[in-house]
C-alpha positions in Angstrom: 42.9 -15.5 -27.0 41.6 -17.9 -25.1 41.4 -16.5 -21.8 39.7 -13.1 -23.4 36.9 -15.7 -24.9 36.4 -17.3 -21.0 36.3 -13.5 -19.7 33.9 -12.5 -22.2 32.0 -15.7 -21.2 32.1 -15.4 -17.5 31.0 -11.5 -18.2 27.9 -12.4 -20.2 26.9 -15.6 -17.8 27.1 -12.8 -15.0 25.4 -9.9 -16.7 22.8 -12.1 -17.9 22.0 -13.3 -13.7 21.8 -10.0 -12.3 19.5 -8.8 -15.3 16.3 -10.1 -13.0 17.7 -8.5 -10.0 17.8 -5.1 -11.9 14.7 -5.1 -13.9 11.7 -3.7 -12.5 8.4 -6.3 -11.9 5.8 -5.9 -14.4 3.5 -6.2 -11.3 5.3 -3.2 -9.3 3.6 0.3 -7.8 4.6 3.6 -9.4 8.1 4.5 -8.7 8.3 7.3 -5.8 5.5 8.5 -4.0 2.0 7.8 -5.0 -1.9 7.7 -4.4 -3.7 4.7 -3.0 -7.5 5.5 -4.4 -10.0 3.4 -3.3 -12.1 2.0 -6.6 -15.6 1.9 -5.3 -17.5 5.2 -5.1 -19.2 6.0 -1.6 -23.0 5.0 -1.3 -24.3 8.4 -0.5 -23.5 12.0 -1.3 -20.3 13.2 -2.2 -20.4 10.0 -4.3 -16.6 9.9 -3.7 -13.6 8.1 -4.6 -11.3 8.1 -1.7 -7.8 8.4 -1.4 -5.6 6.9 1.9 -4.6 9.8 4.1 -2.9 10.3 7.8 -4.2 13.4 8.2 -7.5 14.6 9.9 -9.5 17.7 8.5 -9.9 20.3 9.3 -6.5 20.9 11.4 -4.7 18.6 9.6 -3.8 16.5 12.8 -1.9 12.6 13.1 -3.7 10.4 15.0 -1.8 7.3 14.2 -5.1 6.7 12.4 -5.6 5.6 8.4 -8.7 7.6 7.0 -10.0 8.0 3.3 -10.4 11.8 2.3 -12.2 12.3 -0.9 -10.2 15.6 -1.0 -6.7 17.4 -1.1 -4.2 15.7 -3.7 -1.3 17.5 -3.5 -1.0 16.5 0.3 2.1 14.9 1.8 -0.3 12.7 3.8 -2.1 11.1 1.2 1.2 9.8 -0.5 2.7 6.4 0.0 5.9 4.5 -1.1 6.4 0.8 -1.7 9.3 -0.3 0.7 10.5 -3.5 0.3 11.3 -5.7 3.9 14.8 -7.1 3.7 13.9 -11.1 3.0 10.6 -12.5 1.7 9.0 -12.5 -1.8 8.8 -9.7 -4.3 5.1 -9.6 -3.2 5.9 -9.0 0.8 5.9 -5.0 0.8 5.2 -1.9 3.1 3.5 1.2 2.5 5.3 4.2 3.8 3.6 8.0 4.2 5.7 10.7 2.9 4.4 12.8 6.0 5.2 10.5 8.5 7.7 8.3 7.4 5.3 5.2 8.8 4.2 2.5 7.2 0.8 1.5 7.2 0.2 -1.4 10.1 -2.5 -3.2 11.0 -6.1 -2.9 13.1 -6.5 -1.4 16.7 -9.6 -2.4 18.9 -10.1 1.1 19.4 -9.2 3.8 17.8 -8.4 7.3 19.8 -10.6 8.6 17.6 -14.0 8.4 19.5 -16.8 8.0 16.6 -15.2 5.3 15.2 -14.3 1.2 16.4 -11.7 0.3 14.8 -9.1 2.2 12.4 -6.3 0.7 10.2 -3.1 2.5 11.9 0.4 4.0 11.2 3.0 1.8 12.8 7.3 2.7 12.5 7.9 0.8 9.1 10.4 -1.8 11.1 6.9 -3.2 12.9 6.5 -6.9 11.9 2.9 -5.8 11.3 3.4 -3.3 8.8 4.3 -6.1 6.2 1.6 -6.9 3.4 1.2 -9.0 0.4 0.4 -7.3 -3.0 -2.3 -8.8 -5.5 -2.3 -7.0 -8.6 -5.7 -6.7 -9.8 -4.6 -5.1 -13.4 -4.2 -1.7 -14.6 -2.9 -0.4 -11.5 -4.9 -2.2 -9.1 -3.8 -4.2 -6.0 -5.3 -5.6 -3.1 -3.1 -5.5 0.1 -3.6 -8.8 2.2 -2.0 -9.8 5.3 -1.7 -12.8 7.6 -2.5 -12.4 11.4 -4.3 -16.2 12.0 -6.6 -15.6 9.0 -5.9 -13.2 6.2 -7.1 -9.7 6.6 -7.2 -7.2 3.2 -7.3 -3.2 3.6 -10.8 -2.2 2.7 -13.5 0.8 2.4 -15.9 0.5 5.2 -19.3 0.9 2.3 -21.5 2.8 5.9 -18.0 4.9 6.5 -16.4 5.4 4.0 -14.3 7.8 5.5 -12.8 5.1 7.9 -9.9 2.8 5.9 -11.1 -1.0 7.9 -9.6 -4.5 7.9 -11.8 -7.1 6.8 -11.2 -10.9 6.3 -10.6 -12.4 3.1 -8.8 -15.1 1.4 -9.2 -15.7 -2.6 -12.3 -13.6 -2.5 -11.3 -10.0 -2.7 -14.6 -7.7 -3.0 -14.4 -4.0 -5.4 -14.6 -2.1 -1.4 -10.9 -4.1 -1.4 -9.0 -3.1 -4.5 -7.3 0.3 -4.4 -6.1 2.4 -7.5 -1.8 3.4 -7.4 -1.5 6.7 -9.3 0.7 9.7 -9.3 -0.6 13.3 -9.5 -0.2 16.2 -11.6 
């Protein structure tokens, strides 16, 4: 009797430790594959919110290039996945395109698109640079922060808001910096 009182002891102690290992974070993106909407509106006409994409209109090309289309939401190239890197906090994650199978990475001087400077990029998801900490900002809301010798946050460039930009931050996120996780249809 006594052993089947230390087994049922031993059972609970260990069922009650892997209960936080199994339960999901109250802070956590949408399971599976999801939008990441921009939540500030563009400053001229279409008046858009923007959604992260890979793809460039109208031949629906990979440039290795991050853009913000205000259109198309059943697109494989406008839908991401939280990956978690092996190691790190519950807040260290990577965003990975269904299309590509690439996580979002960080900033190239310049972009092979001519018009624009700089472009956030696609990097292989086991790039060191494709690593990002997750704020929640409530109600679906995060800012995605990472380290490179200062901090640098994924924002919407307010003059281009078609380009998804890099711009430094700390504690001090700005609207053009928090980005909306939803699921379609």
């Amino acid at each position: 009797m006594l052993r089947k009182v230390a087994f049922i002891a031993i059972a609970m102690l260990l069922g009650a430790s892997l209960a936080p290992h199994t339960t999901t974070a109250a802070n956590a993106l949408p399971p599976g594959w999801f939008h990441l909407r921009g939540t500030v509106r563009d400053q001229g006409s279409p008046f858009a919110l923007r959604s992260m994409d890979v793809a460039w209109p109208p031949d629906g090309r990979i440039t290795g290039i991050v853009r913000l289309n205000a259109s198309g939401f059943a697109k494989d190239s406008q839908l991401w996945k939280e990956v978690f890197p092996q190691g790190g906090s519950i807040d260290q994650i990577k965003l990975k395109n269904k299309l590509t199978g690439q996580c979002i990475a960080g900033a190239v001087e310049r972009a092979p698109i001519p018009m624009f400077a700089v472009g956030v990029t696609i990097r292989p998801c086991s790039d060191d640079q494709t690593v990002w900490q997750k704020i929640p900002m409530g109600a679906n809301k995060y800012v995605f922060r990472r380290k490179s010798y200062n901090y640098w946050c994924l924002i919407k460039d307010g003059p281009a808001p078609e380009v998804l930009a890099l711009d430094q931050c700390d504690d001090d996120f700005t609207p053009q910096m928090v980005w909306e996780a939803y699921k379609s249809g």
